[in-house]
GUMI-483001 format. One record per residue: residue in one letter; x, z, y of N, C-alpha, C in turn. Coordinates in pm, 1 decimal. Atoms other than C-alpha are relative to their C-alpha. Layout:
  r        nX        nZ        nY       caX       caZ       caY        cX        cZ        cY
  A         X         Z         Y         X         Z         Y         X         Z         Y
...
% end
This chain:
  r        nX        nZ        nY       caX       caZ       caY        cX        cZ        cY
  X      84.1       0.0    -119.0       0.0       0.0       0.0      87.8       0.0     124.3
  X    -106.5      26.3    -142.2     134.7     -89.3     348.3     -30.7     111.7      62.6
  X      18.3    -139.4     -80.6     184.7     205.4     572.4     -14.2     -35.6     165.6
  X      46.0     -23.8    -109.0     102.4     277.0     929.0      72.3      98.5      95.2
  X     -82.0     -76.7     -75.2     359.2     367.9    1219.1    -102.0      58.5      88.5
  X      74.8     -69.6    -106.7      82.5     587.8    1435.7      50.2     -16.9     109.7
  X     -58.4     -35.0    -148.1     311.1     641.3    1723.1      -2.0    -185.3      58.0
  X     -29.5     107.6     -53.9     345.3     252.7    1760.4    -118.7     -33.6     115.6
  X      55.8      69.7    -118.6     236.7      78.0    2075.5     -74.7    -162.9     -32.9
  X      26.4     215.1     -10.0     185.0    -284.0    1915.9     -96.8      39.7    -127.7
  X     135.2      19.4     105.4    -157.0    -292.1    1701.2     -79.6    -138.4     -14.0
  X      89.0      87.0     -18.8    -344.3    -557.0    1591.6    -133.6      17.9    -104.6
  X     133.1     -44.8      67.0    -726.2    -514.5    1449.4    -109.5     -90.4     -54.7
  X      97.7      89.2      50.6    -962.8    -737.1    1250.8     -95.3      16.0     -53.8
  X     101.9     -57.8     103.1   -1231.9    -755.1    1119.4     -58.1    -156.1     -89.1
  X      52.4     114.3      67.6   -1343.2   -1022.5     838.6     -67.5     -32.8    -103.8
  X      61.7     -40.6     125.6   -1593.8   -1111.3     584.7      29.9    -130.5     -95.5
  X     -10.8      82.6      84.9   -1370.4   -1363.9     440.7     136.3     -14.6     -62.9
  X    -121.9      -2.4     102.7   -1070.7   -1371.4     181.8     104.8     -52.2     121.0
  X     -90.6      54.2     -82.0    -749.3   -1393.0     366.5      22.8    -106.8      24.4
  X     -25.4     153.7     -48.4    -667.2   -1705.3     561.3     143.1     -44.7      22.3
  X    -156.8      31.0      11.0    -313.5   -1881.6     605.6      35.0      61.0     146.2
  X     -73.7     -48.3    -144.2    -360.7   -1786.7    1001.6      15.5     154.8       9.9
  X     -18.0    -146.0      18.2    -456.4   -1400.0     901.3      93.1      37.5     -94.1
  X    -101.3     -61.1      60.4    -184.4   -1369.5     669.1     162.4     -32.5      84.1
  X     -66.2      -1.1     -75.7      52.8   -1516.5     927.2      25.7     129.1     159.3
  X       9.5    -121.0    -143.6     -44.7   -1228.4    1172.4      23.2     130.8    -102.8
  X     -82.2    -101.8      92.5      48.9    -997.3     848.6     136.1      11.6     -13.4
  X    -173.6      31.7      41.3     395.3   -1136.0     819.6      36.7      86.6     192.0
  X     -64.5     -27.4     -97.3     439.1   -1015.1    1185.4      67.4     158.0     -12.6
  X     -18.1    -156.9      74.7     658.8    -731.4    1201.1      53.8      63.3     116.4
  X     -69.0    -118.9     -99.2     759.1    -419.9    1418.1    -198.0      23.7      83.5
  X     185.4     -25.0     -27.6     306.0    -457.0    1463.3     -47.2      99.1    -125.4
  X      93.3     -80.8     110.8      60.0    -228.7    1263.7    -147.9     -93.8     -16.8
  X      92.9     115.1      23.0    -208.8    -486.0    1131.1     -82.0      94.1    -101.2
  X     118.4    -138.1      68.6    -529.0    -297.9    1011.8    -111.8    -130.6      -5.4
  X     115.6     128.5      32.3    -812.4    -541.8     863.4    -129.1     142.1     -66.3
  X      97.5    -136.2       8.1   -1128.6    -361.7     897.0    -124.2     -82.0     -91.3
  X      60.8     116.8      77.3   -1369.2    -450.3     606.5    -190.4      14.7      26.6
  X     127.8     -21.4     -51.9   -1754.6    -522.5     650.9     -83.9     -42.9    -158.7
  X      33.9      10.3     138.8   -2021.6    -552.9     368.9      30.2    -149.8     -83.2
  X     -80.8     129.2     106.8   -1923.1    -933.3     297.0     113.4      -4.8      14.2
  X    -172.2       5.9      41.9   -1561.8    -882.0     252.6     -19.0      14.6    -102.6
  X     -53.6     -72.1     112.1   -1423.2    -861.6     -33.7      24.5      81.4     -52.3
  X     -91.0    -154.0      42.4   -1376.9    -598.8    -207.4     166.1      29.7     -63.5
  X    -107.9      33.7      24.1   -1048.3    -724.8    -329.2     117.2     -53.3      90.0
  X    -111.0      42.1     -87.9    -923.2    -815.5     -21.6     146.8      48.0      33.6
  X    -110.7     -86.0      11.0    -573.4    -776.7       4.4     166.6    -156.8      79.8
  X    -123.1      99.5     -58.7    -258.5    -925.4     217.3     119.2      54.3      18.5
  X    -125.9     -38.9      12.7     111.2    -854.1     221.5      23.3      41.1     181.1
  X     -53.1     -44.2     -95.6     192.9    -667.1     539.8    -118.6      34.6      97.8
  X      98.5     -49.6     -44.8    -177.3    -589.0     621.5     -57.2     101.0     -28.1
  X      49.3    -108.6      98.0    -359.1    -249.6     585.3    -177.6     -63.2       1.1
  X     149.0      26.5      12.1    -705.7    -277.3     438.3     -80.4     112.0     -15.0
  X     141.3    -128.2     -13.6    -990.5     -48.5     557.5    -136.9     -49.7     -72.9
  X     123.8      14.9      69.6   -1278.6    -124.7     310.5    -119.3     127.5      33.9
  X      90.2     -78.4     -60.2   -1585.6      36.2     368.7     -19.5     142.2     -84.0
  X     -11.6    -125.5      33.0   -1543.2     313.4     107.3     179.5      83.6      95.1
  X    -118.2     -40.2     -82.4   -1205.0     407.8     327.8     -38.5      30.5      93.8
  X      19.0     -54.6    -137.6   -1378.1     403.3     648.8    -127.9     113.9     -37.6
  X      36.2    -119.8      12.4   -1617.2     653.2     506.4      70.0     135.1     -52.1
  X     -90.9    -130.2      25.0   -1359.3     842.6     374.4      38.6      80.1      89.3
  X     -94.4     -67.9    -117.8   -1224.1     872.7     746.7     -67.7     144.6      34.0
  X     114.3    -115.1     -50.2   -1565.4    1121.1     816.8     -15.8     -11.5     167.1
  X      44.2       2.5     -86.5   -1581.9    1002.5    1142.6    -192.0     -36.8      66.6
  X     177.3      23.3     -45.9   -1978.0    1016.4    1329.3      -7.3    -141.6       9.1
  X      27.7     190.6     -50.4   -1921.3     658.8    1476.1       6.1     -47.5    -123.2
  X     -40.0      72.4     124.7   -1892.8     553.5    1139.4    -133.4     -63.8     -29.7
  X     160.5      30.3       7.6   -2299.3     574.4    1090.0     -59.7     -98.3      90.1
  X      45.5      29.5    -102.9   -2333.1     438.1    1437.0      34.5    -108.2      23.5
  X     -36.0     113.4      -9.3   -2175.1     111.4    1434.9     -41.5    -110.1    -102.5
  X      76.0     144.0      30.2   -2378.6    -166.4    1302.2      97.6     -39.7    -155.4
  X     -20.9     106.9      45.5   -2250.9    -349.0     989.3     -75.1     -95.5      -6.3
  X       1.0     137.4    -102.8   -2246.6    -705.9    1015.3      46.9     -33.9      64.9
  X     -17.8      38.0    -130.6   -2138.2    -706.4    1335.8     171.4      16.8      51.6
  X    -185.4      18.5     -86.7   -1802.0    -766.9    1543.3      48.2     123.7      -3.1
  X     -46.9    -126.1     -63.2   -1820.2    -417.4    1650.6      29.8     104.2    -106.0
  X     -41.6    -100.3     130.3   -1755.9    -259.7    1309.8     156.7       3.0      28.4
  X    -136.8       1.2       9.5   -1355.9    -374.7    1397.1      49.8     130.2     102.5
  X     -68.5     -92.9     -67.0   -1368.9     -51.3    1606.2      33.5     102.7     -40.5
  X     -63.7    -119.2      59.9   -1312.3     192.2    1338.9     129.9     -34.3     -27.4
  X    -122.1      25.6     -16.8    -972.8      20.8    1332.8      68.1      60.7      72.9
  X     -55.6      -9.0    -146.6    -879.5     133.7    1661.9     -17.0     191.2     -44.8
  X      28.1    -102.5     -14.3    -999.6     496.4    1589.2     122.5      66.8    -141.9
% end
């Protein structure tokens, strides 16, 4: 599993309900970034990319955050439990 520098300044956040792509695994290969792919009910559940972390939706309930209930799946705005 890819790990996660917290303190870093350079993040990047996604959200997608479709098997990695050649341009989202090119934004995985980037490095000295923390790349967090936030998953929604049509993702995959297998989704998985080399230098990306994957938040599936049993993970982001794991986090126990409130906004968790409160943010729509489906929608764009699910990529903000990334950020949190």
């Amino acid at each position: 599993a890819e790990s996660l520098d917290v303190s870093s300044r350079n993040w990047v956040v996604i959200t997608s309900v479709n098997p990695p792509t050649r341009q989202v695994q090119r934004i995985c290969d980037i490095k000295g970034w923390n790349k967090v792919i936030v998953a929604d009910k049509k993702t995959p559940t297998d989704w998985s990319a080399p230098g990306c972390v994957f938040l599936s939706i049993d993970d982001q309930t794991a986090l126990e955050y409130k906004t968790h209930s409160l943010i729509p799946y489906n929608r764009y705005e699910r990529k903000m439990l990334g950020y949190l």
